[in-house]
C-alpha positions in Angstrom: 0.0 0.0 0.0 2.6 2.4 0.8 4.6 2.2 -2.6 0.7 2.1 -4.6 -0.3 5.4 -3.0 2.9 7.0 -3.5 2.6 5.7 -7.5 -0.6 6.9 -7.4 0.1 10.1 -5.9 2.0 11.1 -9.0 0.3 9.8 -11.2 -2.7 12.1 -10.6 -0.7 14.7 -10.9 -0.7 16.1 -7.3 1.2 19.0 -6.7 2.5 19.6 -2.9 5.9 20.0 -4.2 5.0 23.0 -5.6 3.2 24.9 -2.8 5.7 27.2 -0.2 7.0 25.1 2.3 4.9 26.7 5.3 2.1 25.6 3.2 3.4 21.6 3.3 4.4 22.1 6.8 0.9 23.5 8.0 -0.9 20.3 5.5 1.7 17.9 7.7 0.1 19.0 10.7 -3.8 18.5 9.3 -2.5 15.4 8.0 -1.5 14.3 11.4 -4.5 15.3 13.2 -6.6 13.3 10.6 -4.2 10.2 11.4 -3.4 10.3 7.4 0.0 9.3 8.1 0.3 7.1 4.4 -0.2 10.7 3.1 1.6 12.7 5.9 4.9 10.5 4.7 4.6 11.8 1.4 4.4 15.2 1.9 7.0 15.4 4.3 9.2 13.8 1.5 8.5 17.1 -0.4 9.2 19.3 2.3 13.0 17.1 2.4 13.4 17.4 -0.6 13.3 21.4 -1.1 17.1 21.0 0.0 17.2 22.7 3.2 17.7 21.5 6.9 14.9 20.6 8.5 13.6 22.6 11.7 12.8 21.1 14.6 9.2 21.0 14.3 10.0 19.7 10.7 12.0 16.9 11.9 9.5 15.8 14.5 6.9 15.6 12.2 9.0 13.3 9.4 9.2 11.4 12.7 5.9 11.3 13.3 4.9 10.3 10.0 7.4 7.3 9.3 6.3 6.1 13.1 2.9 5.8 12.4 3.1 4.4 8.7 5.5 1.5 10.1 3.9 1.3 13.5 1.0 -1.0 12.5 2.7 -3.1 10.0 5.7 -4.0 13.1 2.7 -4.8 14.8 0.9 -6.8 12.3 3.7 -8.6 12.1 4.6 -9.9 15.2 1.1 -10.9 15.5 1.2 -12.9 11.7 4.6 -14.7 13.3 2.5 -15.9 16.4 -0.3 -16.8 14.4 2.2 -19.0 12.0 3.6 -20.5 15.1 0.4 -21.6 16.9 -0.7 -23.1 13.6 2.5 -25.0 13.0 1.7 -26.5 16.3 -2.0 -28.0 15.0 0.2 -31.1 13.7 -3.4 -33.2 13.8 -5.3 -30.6 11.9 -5.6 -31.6 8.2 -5.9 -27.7 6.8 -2.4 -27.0 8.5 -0.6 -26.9 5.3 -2.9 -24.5 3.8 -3.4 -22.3 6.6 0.1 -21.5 7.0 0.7 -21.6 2.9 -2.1 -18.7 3.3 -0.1 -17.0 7.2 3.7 -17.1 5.1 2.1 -15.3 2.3 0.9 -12.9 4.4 3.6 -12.0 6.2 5.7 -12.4 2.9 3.6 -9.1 1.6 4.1 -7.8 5.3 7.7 -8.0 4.9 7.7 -6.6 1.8 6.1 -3.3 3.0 8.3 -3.3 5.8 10.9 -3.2 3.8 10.0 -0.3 1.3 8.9 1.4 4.6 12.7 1.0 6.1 14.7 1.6 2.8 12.4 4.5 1.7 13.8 6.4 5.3 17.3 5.4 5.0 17.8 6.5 1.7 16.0 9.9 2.8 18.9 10.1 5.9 21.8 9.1 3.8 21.0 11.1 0.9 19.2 14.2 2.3 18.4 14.0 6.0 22.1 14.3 7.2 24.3 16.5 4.8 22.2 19.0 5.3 22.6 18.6 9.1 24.6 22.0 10.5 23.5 21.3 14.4 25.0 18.7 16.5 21.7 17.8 18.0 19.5 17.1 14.5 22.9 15.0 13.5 22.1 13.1 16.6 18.5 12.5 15.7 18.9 11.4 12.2 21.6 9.0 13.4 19.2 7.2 15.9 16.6 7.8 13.2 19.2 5.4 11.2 19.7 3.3 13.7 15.8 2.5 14.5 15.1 1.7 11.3 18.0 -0.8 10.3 16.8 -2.1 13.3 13.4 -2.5 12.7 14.9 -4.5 9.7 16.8 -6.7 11.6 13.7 -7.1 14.0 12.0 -9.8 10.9 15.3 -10.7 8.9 17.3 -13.9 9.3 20.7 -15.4 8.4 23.2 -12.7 6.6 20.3 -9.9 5.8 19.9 -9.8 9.4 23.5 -9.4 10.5 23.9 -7.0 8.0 20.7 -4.9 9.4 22.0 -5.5 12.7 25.8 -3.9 11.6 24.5 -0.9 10.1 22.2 -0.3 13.3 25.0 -0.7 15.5 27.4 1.6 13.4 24.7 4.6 13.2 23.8 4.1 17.3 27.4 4.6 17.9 27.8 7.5 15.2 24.7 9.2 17.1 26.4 8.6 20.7 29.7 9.8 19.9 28.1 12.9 18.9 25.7 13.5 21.7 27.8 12.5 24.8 30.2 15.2 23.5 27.5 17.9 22.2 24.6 17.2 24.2 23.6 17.4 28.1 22.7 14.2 29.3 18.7 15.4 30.2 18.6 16.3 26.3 15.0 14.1 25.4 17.4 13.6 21.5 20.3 12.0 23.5 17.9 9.9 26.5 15.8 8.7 23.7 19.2 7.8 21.8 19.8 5.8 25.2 17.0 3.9 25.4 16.9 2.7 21.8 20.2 1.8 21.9 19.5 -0.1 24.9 16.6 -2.2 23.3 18.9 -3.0 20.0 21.4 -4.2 22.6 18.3 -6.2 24.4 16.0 -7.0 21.7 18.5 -7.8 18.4 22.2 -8.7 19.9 20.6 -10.1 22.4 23.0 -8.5 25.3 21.0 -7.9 28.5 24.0 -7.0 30.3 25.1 -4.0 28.4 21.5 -3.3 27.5 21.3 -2.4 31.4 24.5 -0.9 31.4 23.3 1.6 29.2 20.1 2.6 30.3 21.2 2.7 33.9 24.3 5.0 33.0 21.8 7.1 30.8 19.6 7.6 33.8 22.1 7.7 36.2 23.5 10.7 34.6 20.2 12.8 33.8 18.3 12.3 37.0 21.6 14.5 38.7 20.7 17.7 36.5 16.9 17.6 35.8 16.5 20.7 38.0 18.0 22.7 35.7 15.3 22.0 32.6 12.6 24.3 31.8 9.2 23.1 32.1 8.7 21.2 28.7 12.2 19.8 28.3 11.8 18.1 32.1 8.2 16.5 30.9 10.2 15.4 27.9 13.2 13.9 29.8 11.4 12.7 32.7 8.8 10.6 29.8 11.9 8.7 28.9 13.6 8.3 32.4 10.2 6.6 33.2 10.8 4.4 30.2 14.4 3.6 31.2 13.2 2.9 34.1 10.6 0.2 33.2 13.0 -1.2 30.6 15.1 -2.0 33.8 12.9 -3.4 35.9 11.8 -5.7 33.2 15.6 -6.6 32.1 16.3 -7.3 35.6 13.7 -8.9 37.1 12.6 -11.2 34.2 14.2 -14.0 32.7 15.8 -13.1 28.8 15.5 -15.7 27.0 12.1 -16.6 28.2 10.8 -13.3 28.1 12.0 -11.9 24.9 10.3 -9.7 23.1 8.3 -8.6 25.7 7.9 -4.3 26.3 8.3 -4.4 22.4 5.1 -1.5 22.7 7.5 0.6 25.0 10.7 0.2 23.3 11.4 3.5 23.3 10.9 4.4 19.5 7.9 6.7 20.3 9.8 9.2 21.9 10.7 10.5 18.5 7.8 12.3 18.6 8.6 14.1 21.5 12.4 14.6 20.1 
């Protein structure tokens, strides 16, 4: 669906590139309010694609956007994977061949979308998203941005496209950290939220529990010293994701990994783009 209404969006000959960018900025928002995110993607794109850096309100609402278009389908698929696994366990049941012939192809076109979704953001980074960066702090957020979605690849790849997803993740996490534990106070929501996604790659895809806590706990360790400093909407921001740290910590080190895994996927920290 996403790539169709993007082919179909220029085949009708729609023309948001054209209007000023306050205008696409302003149709992001309605967009957003009117949970058209398929369509909110799109004209984000065109706002990228002017050639300029992004603002912060700009940037939060290509967030935004790519969240909620990828959001459901991550969703759909872990439920699709459970529903292929409780069906290969009906050995007795004499539709069990079909049923899952009809559950792979499903997830198959799930996938697929997940896919376009992933490369269609990481090609917007690459190519746009970060030259054009001239702030330490939006470098930092397209970097994680990187990093979440080669890690949302690596989340339902297996074998050598999976290591591969799981390599570039790492290597933009690490490109975002260097940056923000020089450039950024450690109560910035860019650089906790950096933290905590970090954390669940190292948790959820490496499979590391141990420096999965390390991380979060240094991370909240480190902010909850200077919150008294923030203004009012930086500390609701920071203090969202400590609370998310937090739980990500209690979970890791209460519950037993390998039996557990996969579990707090809802609260893995990706929604705090939108408050980045």
């Amino acid at each position: 669906f996403f790539l169709e209404h993007a082919r179909k969006r220029r085949t009708l000959g729609m023309s948001e590139a054209k209007r000023p960018r306050d205008d696409l900025v302003y149709l992001a928002k309605v967009q957003e309010q009117t949970e058209r995110y398929d369509e909110m993607v799109e004209n984000m794109k065109d706002i990228v694609h002017i050639g300029q850096e992004l603002s912060v309100d700009e940037r939060n609402l290509l967030s935004v956007a790519y969240k909620n278009v990828i959001g459901p389908r991550r969703a759909a698929w872990r439920i699709i994977t459970s529903l292929a696994d409780r069906e290969a366990a009906k050995v007795d049941d004499p539709e069990q061949e079909k049923h899952l012939r009809f559950i792979h192809e499903f997830r198959d076109s799930i996938e697929n979308e997940l896919t376009n979704i992933c490369t269609d953001i990481l090609h917007l980074c690459d190519d746009h998203l970060i030259p054009a960066c001239t702030v330490q702090d939006a470098k930092v957020f397209f970097y994680k941005m990187k990093g979440d979605y080669q890690r949302y690849l690596a989340e339902f790849s297996s074998g050598d496209k999976r290591k591969e997803a799981s390599d570039r993740a790492l290597k933009s996490y690490k490109s975002a950290s260097e940056i923000a534990f020089v450039d950024l106070p450690s109560t910035s929501p860019i650089r906790l939220g950096l933290a905590l996604n970090f954390s669940v790659f190292y948790y959820e895809i490496l499979g590391d529990v141990g420096q999965a806590c390390q991380m979060a706990k240094a991370a909240f360790d480190d902010a909850i010293q200077d919150l008294d400093g923030l203004s009012e909407e930086s500390y609701k921001d920071s203090t969202l994701i400590l609370q998310l740290l937090r739980d990500n910590l209690t979970l890791w080190t209460t519950e037993n990994p390998p039996e557990n895994e996969g579990e707090g996927e809802e609260d893995d920290g990706t929604r705090v783009e939108e408050t980045s």
